[in-house]
C-alpha positions in Angstrom: -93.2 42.8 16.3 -90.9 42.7 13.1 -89.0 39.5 12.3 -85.6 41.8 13.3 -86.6 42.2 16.9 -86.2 40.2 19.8 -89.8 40.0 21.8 -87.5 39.9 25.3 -85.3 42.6 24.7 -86.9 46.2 26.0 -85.3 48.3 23.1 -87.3 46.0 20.8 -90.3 46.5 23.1 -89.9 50.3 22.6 -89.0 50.2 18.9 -92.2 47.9 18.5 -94.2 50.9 20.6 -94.9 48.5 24.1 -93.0 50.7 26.1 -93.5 54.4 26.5 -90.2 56.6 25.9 -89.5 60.0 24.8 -88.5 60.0 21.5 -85.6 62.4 20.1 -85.3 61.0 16.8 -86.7 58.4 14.7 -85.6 57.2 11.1 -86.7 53.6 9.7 -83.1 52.4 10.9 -82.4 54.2 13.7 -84.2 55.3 17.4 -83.1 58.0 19.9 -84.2 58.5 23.1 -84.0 59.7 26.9 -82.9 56.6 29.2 -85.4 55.9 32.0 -82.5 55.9 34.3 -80.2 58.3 33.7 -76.7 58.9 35.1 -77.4 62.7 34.0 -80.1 64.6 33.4 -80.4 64.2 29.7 -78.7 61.0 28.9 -79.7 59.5 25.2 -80.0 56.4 24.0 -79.1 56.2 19.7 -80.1 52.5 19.3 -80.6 50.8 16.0 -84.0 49.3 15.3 -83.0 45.8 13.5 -82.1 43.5 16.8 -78.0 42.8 17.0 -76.9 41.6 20.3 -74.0 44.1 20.1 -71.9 46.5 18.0 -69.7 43.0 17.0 -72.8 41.8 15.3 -73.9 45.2 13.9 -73.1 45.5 10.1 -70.8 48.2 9.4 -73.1 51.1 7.8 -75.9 50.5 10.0 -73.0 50.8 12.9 -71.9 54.2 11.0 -75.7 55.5 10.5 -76.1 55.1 14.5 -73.0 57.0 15.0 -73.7 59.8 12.8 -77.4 60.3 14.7 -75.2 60.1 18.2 -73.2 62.8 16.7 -76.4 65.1 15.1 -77.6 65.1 18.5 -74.6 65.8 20.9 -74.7 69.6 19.9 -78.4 70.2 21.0 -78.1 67.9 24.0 -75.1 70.1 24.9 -76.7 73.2 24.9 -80.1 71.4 26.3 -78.1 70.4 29.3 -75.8 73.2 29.6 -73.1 70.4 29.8 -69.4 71.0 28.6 -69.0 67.6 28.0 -71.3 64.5 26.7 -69.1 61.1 26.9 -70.4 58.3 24.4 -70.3 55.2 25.7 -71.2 51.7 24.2 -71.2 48.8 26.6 -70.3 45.3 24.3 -70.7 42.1 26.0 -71.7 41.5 30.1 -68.0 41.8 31.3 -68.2 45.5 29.8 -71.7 46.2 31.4 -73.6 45.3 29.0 -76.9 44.8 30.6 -79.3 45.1 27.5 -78.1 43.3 24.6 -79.2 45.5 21.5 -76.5 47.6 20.7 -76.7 50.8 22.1 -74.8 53.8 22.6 -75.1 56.3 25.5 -74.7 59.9 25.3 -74.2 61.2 28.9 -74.0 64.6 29.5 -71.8 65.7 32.3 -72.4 68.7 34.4 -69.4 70.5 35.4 -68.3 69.4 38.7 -70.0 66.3 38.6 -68.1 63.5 38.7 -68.1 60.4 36.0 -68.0 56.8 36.9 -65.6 55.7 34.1 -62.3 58.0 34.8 -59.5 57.2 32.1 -57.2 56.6 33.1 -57.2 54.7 35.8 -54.9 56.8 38.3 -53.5 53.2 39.5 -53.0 51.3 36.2 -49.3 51.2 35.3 -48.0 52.2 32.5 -46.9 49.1 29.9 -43.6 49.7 28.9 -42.9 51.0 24.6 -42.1 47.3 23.7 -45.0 46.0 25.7 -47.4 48.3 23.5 -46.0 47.5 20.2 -46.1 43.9 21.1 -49.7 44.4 21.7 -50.3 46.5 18.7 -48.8 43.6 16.5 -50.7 40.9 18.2 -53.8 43.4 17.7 -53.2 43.8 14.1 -52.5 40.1 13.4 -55.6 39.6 14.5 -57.6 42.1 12.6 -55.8 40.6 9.3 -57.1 36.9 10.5 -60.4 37.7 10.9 -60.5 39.9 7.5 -58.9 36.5 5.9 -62.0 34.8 7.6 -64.4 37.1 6.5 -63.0 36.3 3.0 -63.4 33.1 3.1 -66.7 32.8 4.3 -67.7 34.9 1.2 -66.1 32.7 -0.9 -67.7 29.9 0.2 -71.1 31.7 0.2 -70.1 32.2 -4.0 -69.5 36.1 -3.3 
């Protein structure tokens, strides 16, 4: 098993060929595959090979080459399935149903008439208020801003 791989994580297991799956694509970065237990008939896995707990960890090109092979493959599994619509889903941390932790994205076909556990929106969330979601946004963005100015300071302590 490669140095990048985590010997207790399954998608290392299958990237390190212990575990049997069928293979859609396969690049020196990234895998694809059929999930063992699929919500539809067809449901992919696009999982990079290097070991990151989740897409927070994941550096930003190998985070863009995994969506571009997620989005090479939506049009065959589309017309493989007979699906009108394939949802991509990424789970990021245990509260958002993470279960394996090595990023991953799903792409779940959805039959027509069959229904899809993750309905947005939620038909009894309210609806915030115009000043409730620019308050948000601005506490979002401050944020994004802090941890650039973190991320530039931890280069230029590394001598970057």
């Amino acid at each position: 098993m490669s140095p990048d791989q985590n010997p207790s994580c399954v998608f290392c297991r299958i990237i390190g060929g212990d575990e049997m799956v069928s293979v859609l694509y396969e690049s020196d970065e990234v895998i694809a595959f059929l999930d063992v237990q699929p919500l539809h008939r067809g449901h992919v896995l696009v999982v990079p090979k290097r070991h990151y707990k989740n897409l927070f960890y994941v550096p930003e090109a190998l985070a863009a080459r995994t969506f571009a092979v997620a989005r090479r493959i939506l049009p065959g599994l589309r017309r493989a399935t007979g699906s009108r619509a394939i949802n991509l889903f990424s789970p990021n941390g245990a509260h958002g149903g993470q279960d394996v932790f090595h990023f991953h994205l799903h792409l779940i076909p959805v039959p027509e008439g069959a229904p899809f556990p993750l309905q947005l929106p939620d038909p009894s969330a309210s609806v915030p208020s115009r000043s409730e979601l620019d308050v948000m946004a601005a506490r979002i963005n401050q944020c994004i801003h802090q941890e650039r100015d973190l991320e530039i300071l931890e280069e230029v302590a590394r001598g970057r």
